[in-house]
C-alpha positions as a printed NumPy array, in Angstrom:
array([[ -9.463,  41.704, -35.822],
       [-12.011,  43.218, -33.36 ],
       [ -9.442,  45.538, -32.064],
       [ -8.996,  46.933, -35.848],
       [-12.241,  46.781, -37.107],
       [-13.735,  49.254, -33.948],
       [-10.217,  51.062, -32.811],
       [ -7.938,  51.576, -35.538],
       [ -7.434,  55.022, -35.131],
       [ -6.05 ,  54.282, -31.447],
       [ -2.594,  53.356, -30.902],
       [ -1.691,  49.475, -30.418],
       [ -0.429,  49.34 , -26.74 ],
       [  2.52 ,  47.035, -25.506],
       [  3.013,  45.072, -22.36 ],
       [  5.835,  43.022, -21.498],
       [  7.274,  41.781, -18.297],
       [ 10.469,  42.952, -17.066],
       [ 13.124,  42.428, -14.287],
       [ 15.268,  45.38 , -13.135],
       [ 17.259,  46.023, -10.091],
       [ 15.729,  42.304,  -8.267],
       [ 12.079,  44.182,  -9.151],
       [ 10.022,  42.082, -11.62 ],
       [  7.243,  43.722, -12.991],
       [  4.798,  45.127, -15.677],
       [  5.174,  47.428, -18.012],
       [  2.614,  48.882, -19.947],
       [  2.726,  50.877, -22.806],
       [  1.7  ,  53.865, -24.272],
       [ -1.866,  52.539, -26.241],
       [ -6.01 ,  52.783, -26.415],
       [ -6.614,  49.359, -24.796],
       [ -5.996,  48.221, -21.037],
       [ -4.622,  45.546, -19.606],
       [ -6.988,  43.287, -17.978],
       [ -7.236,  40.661, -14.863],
       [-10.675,  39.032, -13.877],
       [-11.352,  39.682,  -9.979],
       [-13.912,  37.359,  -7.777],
       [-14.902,  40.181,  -5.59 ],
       [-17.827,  40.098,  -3.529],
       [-20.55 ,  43.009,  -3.736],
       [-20.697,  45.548,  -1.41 ],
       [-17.517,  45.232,   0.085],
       [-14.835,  47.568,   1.101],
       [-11.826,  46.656,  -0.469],
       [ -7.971,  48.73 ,  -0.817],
       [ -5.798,  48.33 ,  -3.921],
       [ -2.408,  49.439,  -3.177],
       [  0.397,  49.285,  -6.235],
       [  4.043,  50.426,  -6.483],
       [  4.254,  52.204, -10.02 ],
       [  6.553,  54.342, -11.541],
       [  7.168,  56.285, -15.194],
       [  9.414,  56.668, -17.36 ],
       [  8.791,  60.237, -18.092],
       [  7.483,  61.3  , -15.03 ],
       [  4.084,  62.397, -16.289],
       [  0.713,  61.366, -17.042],
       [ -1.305,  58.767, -15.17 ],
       [ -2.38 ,  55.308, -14.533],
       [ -5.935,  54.644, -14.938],
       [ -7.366,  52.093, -12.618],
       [-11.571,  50.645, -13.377],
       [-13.015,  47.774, -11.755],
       [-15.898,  46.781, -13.704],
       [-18.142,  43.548, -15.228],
       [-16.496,  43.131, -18.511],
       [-16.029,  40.672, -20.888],
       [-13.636,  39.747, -23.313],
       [-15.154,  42.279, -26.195],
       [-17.972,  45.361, -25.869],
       [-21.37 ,  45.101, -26.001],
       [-24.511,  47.326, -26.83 ],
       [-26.222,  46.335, -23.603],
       [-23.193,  46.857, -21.487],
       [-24.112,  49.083, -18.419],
       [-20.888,  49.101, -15.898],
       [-21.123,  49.379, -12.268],
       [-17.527,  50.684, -12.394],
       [-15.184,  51.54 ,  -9.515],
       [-12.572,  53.923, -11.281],
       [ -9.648,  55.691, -10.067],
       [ -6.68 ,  57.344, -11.403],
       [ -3.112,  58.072, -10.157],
       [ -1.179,  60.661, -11.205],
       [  2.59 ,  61.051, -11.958],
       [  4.86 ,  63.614, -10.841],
       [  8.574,  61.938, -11.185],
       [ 10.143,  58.854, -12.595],
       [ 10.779,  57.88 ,  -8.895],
       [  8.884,  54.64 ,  -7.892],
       [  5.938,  55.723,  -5.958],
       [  3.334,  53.802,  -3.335],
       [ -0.212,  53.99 ,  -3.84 ],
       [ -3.719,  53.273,  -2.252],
       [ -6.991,  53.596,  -3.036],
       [-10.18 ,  52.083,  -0.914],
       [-12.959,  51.537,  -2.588],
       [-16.424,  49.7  ,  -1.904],
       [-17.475,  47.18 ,  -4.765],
       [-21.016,  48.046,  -5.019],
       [-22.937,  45.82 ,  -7.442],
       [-19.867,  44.521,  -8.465],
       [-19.547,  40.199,  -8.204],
       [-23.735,  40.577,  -7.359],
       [-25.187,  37.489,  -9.205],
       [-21.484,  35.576,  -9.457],
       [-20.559,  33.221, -12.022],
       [-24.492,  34.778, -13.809],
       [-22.916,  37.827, -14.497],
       [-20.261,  39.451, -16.451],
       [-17.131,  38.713, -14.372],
       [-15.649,  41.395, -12.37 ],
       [-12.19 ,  42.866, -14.006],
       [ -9.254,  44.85 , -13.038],
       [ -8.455,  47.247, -16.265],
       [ -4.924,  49.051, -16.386],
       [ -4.715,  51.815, -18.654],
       [ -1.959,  53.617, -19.316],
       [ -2.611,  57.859, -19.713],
       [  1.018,  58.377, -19.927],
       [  2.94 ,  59.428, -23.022],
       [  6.21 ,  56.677, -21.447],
       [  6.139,  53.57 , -20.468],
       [  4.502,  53.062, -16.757],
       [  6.301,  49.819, -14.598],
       [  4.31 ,  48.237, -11.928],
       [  6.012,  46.324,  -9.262],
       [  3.307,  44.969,  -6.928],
       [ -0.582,  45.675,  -7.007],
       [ -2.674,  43.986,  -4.738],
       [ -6.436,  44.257,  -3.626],
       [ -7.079,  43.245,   0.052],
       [-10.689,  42.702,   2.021],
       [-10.792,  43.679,   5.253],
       [ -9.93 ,  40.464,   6.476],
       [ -6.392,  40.413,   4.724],
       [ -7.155,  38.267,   2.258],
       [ -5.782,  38.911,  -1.508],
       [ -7.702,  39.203,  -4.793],
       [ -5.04 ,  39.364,  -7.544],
       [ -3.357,  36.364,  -8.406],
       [  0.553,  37.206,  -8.908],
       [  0.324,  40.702,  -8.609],
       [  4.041,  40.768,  -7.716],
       [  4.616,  39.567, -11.421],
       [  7.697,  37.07 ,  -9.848],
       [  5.579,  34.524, -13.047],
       [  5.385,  36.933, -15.584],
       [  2.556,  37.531, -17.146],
       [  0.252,  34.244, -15.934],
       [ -2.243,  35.048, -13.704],
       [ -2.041,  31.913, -11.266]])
């Protein structure tokens, strides 16, 4: 009801797990609202994101944000946002990485807004992502099933 009561003039967007060729993975479609995962990272950190995405038509991109956001908007919302974007430019599956250094991001912990991963999908196709994954410098990893091998859950 949110959703159509502030965005109804933006397409509905799909997501559905798949498995194709051993691969299991997301795919996300074509719509005005992201896909979300809440992240515990720690402020002022360097941290790399590297995914394995493809799309169906080749074009377009994948919109990455890292940001303090809850479930809907609010007035007072002022993001400390880590953005990126990666462009397409076949259907072939393609690596990429992006470092990035969480700022304010995770600053006052569970007293905040939590920290959020937000997939959006710029393409006019469906985009597939096999792995994503967010490392520290120390290895360790900050998505939970970001290989997708249990669907959609998030543990």
């Amino acid at each position: 009801l949110y959703y159509q009561a502030h965005f109804d003039k933006m397409q509905l967007p799909t997501y559905r797990w798949n498995k194709l060729d051993g691969r299991s993975m997301l795919e996300i479609g074509k719509g005005g609202y992201p896909f979300y995962q809440k992240l515990s990272l720690l402020p002022n950190t360097e941290y790399e994101l590297q995914a394995v995405i493809k799309s169906e038509g080749g074009d377009g991109s994948l919109g990455l944000d890292i940001c303090h956001k809850h479930i809907l908007f609010s007035d007072r919302w002022q993001p400390d946002c880590a953005t990126t974007s990666f462009k397409f430019k076949s259907t072939d599956w393609q690596s990429v990485k992006w470092t990035f250094n969480s700022g304010k991001l995770g600053q006052f912990g569970l007293m905040d807004w939590p920290t959020t991963l937000q997939l959006h999908n710029y393409s006019n196709s469906v985009i597939a992502i096999d792995a994503i994954q967010i490392t520290d410098a120390s290895g360790k990893e900050w998505i939970k099933n970001g290989d997708f091998e249990n669907k959609l859950k998030l543990s």
